[in-house]
C-alpha positions in Angstrom: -25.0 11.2 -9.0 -24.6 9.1 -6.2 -23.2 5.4 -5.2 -22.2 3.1 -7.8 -23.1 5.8 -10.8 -19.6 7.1 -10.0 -17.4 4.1 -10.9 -20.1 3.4 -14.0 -19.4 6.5 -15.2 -15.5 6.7 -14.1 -15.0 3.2 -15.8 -17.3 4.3 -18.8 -14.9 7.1 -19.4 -12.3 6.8 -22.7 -9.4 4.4 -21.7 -10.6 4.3 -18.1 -10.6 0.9 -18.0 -7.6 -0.2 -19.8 -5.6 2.3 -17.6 -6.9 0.5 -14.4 -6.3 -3.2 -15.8 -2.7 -2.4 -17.9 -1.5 -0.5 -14.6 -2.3 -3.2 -12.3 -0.6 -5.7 -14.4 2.6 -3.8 -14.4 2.7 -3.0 -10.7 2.0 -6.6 -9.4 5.6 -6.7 -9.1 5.4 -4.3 -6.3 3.8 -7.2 -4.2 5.3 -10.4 -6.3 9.0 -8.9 -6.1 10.3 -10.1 -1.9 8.4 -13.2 -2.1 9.9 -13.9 -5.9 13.7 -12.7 -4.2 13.8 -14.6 -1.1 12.3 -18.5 -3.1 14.9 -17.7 -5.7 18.1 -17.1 -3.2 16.4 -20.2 -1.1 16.2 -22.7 -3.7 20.0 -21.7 -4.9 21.1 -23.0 -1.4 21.4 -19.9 0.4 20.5 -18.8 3.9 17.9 -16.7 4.8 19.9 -14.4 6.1 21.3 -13.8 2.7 18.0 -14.0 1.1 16.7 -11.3 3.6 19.8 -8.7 2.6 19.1 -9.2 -1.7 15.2 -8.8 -0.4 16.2 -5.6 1.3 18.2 -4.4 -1.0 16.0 -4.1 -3.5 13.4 -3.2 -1.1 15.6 0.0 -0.4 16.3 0.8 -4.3 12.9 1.0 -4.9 12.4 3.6 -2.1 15.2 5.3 -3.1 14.7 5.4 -6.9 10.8 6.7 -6.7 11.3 10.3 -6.6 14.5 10.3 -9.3 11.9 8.5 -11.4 9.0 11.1 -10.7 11.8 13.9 -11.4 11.6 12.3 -14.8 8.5 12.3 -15.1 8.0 15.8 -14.6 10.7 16.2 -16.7 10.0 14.4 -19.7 6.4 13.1 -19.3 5.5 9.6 -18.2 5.1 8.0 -22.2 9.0 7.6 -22.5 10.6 7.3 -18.8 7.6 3.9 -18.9 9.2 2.9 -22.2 12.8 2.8 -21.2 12.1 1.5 -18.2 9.9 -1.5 -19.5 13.0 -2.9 -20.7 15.6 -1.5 -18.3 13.6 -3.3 -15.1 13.3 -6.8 -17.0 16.6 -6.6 -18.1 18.1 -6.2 -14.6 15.6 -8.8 -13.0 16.7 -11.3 -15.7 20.1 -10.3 -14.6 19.2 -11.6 -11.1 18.0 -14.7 -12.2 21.1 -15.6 -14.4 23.7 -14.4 -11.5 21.5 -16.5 -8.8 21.0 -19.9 -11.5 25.0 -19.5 -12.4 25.8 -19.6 -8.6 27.2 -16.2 -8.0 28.4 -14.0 -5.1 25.3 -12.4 -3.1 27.1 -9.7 -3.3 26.5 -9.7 -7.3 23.2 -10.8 -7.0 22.0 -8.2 -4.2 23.7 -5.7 -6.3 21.6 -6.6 -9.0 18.8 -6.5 -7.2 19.5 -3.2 -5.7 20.0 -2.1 -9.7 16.8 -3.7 -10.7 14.9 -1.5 -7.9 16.4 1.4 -9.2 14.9 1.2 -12.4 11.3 0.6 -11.3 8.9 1.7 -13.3 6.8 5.0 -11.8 3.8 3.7 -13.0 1.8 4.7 -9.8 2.9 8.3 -10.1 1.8 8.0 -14.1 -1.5 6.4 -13.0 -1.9 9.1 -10.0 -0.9 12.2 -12.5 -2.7 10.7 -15.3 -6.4 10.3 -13.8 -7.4 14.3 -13.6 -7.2 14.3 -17.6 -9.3 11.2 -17.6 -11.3 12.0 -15.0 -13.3 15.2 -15.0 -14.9 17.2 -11.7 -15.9 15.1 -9.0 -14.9 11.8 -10.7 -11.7 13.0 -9.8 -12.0 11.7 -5.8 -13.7 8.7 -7.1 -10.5 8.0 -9.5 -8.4 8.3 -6.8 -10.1 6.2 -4.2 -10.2 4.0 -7.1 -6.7 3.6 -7.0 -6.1 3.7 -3.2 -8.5 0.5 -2.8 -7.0 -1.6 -5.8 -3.4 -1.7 -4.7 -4.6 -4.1 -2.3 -4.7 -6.3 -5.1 -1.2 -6.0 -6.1 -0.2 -6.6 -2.7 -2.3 -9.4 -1.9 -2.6 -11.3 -4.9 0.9 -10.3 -6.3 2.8 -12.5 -3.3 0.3 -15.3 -3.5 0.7 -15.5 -7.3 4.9 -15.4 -7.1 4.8 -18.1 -4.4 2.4 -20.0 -6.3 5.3 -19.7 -9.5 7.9 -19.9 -7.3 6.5 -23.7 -5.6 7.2 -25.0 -9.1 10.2 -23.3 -9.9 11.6 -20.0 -8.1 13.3 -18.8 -11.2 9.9 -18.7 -13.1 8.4 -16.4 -9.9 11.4 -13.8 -11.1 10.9 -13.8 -14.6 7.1 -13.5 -14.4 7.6 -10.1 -12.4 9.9 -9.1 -15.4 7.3 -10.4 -17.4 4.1 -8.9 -15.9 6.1 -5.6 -15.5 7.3 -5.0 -19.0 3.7 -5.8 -20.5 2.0 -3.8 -18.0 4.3 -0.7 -18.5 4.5 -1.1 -22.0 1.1 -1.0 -22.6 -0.3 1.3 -20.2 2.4 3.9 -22.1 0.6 3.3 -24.8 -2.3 4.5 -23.7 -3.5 7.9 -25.4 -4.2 9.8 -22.1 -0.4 8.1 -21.0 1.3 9.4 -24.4 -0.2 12.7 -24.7 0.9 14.1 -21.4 3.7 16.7 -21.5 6.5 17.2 -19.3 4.9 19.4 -16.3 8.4 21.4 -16.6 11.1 22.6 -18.5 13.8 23.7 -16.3 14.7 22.3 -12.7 12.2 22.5 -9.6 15.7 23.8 -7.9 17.4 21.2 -5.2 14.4 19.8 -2.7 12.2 19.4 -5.8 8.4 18.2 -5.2 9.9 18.6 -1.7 10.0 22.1 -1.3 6.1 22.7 -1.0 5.0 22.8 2.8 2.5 20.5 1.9 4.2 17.7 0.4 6.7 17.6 3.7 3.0 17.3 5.7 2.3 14.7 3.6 5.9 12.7 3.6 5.4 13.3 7.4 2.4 11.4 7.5 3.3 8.7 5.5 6.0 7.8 7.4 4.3 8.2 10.2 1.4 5.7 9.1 3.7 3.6 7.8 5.6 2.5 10.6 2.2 2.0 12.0 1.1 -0.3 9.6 4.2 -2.0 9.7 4.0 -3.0 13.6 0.7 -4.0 13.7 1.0 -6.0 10.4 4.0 -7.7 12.2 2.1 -8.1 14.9 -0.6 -10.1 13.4 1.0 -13.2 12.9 2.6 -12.8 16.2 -0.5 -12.7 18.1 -1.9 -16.0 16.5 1.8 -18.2 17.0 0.8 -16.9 20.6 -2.6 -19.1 20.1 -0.5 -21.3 18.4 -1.6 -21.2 14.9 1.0 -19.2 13.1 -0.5 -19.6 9.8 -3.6 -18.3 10.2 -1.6 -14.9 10.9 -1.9 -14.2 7.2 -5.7 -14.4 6.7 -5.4 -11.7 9.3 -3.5 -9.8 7.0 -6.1 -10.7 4.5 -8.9 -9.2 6.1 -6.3 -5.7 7.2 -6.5 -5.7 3.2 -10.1 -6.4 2.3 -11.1 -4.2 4.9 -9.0 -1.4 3.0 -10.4 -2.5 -0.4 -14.4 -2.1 0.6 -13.5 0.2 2.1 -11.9 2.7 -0.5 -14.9 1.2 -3.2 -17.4 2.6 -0.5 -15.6 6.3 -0.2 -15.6 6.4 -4.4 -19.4 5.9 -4.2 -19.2 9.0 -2.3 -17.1 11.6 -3.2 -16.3 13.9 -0.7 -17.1 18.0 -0.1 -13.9 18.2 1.0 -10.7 15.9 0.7 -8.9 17.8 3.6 -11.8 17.1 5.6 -11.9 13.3 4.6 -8.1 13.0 5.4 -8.2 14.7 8.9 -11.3 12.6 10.0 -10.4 9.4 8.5 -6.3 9.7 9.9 -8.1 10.1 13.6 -10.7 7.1 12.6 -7.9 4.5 11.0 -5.7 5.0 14.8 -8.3 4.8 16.5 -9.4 1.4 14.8 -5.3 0.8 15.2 -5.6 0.9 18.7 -9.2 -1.2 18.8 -6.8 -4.2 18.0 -6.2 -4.4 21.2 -9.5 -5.9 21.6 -9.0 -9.1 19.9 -9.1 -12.2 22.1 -9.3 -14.9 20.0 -8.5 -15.4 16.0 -12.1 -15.0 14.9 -11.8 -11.4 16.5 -8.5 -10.9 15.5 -9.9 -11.0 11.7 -13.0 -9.1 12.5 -11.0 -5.8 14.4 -8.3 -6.6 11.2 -11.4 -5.4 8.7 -12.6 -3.1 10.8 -9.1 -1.3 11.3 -8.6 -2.2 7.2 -11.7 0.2 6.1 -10.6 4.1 7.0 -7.2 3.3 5.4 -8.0 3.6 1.3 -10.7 6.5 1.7 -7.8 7.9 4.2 -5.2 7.6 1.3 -7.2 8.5 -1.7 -8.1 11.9 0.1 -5.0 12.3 0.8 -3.6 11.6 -3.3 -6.2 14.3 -4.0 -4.5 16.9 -1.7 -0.9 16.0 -3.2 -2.5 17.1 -6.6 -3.6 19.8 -4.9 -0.8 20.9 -2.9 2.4 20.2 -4.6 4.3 22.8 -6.7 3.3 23.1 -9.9 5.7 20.9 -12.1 6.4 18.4 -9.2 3.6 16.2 -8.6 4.7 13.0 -10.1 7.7 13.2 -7.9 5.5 14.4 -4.5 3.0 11.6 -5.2 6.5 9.0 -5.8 7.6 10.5 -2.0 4.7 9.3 -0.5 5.0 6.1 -1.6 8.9 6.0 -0.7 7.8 7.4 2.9 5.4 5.2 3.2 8.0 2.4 2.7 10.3 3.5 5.1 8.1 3.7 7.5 6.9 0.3 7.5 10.4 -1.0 7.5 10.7 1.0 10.7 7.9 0.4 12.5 8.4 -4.0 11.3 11.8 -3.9 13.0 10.3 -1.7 16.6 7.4 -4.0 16.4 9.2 -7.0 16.3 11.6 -6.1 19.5 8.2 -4.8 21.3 6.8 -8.3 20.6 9.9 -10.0 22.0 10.5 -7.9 25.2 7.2 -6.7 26.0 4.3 -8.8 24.1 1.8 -8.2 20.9 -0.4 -6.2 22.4 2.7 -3.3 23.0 3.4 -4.0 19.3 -0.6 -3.3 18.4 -0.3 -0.4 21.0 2.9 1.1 19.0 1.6 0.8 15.7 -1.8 3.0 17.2 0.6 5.5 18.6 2.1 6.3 15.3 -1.3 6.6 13.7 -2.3 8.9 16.2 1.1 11.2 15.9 0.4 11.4 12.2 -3.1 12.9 12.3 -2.0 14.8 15.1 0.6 16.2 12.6 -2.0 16.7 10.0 -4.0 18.2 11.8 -1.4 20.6 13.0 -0.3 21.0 9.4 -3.3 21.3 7.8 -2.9 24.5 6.8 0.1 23.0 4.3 -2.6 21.5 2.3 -3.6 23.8 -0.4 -2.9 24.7 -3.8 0.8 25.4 -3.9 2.5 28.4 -6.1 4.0 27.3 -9.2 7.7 26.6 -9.5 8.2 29.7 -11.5 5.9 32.0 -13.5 7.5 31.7 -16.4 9.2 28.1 -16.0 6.0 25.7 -15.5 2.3 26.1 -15.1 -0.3 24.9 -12.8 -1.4 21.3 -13.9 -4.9 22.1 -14.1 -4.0 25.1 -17.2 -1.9 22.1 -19.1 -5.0 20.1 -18.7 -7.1 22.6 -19.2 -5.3 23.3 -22.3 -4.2 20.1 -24.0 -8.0 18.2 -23.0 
């Protein structure tokens, strides 16, 4: 099999497809949420300064509460942690809405917010555990570069579709990422594949959880790592066209960072790999090295064409990588490892936005681009150093949980 055979026969497979399309609904808050936030605090006749603090306050609960809500999963399988929290997360987002419309404290409506991000619902984990008992053999690394490649969506169309809401009204941008979240969630639970996995444990995975397999730490390492790389450079973007004075066209720069990653990850799934470990290794070395190649662009027309260019490594990159957390975490834990990669990932953006903006006031854009490279590089370079992290992991206790592959195995 080979090229586009793979996603026929991934997206021929039972519930493939409404997995893929139910999912995507429900996480377009991910990319709707800080452009929903900041129009709604706005229009209320706050600053941006308080705006920015709801924004990151949410921003931060969302990092924080991944891994408590991957705990769960493994815990009680995904079915009813994604039912409780389809109404908990549009509860507390309609609780934002109210506080901001009735003209109270920040303090109440950040606190909100922060409350709302807590209660996120872990449907990437669900999506990312789910897929091996959809997808059989080596469909499996086209499932996951699948999934790598379509968040770009979420991210991309998610903000223009909650500042399109929010131009008319910014309370109807808020309550459509309730909206779009409790749908989503709700029916992707509902799913058969979604409702008929178990809990991947009974008992506790002891203190560090999903954390305590060497290679999930290599992989947290590298996603914060990448991340703050991604973050300077994507801050650097719209820096480097104000320079040429045309600020706006900063974000189609960002647009092609993104389509770059989507064709991208489409291409890899066309192609499974021998070997994901492989894949990663070469593809973290490839993606700083198109990093640094930013440092090439002269005018805005190359700008966008080194953006795409840097944009393709990063989904077949990721999705390699998703394979080896399946691979690598301890057996009862990988809902929580894959919710700590997304959490480092996270972080490390916010990190790297805040270093590459102070590079791009004291020194230029092109340290900023230069930074953002660096980090890329130290992450592979820790990969590669680590590599040795990334295999299959023992289980959490004989007797206490099983390998995922013997529940799959087993209940498929």
């Amino acid at each position: 099999m080979s090229g586009r055979k793979h996603f026929r026969e991934l997206l021929g497979l039972p519930h493939a497809k409404a997995m893929v399309a139910w999912s995507l609904l429900g996480r377009l808050p991910l990319g709707m949420t800080p452009i929903a936030l900041l129009f709604l605090v706005r229009g209320e006749g706050h600053g941006y300064g308080a705006a920015g603090i709801v924004v990151a306050l949410h921003a931060v609960a969302v990092g924080i509460g991944a891994p408590i809500a991957g705990r769960h999963v493994d815990r009680a399988g995904p079915a009813p942690v994604l039912r409780m929290r389809a109404i908990a997360y549009p509860a507390l987002i309609g609780a934002v809405v109210v506080l901001a419309v009735l003209d109270a404290s920040i303090v109440a409506v950040g606190a909100a917010a922060a409350l709302a991000g807590l209660a996120l619902p872990p449907l990437s984990s669900t999506v990312r555990i789910v897929w091996p008992r959809i997808a059989p053999g080596g469909l499996r690394s086209s499932a996951y570069a699948l999934e790598a490649s379509l968040q770009e969506i979420f991210f991309v169309g998610g903000p223009l579709l909650a500042a399109g809401l929010a131009a008319v009204e910014p309370a109807a941008a808020v309550a459509a990422v309730g909206i779009a979240s409790c749908v989503g969630t709700s029916a992707t639970a509902r799913l058969p594949p979604v409702r008929t996995t178990p809990a991947s444990r009974a008992t506790g995975a002891g203190l560090l959880g999903a954390l305590g397999s060497p290679g999930v730490r290599t992989v947290v390492l590298y996603a914060a790592a990448i991340g703050v790389g991604f973050g300077a450079v994507e801050l650097a973007m719209p820096a480097f066209a104000e320079d040429r004075g045309a600020r706006e066209l900063g974000g189609i720069a960002l647009a092609c960072f993104s389509a770059g990653s989507l064709l991208g990850g489409l291409a890899a799934g066309m192609r499974p790999p021998r070997s994901d470990l492989r894949r990663f290794i070469g593809g973290g070395v490839v993606l700083a090295a198109a990093l640094l190649g930013l440092q090439l662009a002269v005018s805005m027309p190359t700008l966008y064409v080194l953006s795409f260019l840097a944009g393709l490594p990063i989904a077949p990159t990721i999705g390699a990588l998703y394979a080896l957390i399946d691979r690598s975490a301890r057996a009862g834990t990988a809902a929580e490892a894959f919710a700590w990669f997304g959490t480092a990932v996270s972080m490390g953006i916010a990190t790297g936005s805040a270093t590459g903006g102070a590079l791009v006031d004291e020194r230029g854009v092109r340290w900023a681009f230069g930074f953002g490279a660096a980090a890329a590089f130290a992450g592979a370079f820790l990969a590669w150093v680590r590599r040795g992290t990334l295999r299959a992991s023992s289980p959490v206790g004989a007797e206490e949980a099983e390998p995922a592959s013997t529940l799959l195995t087993e209940r498929t």
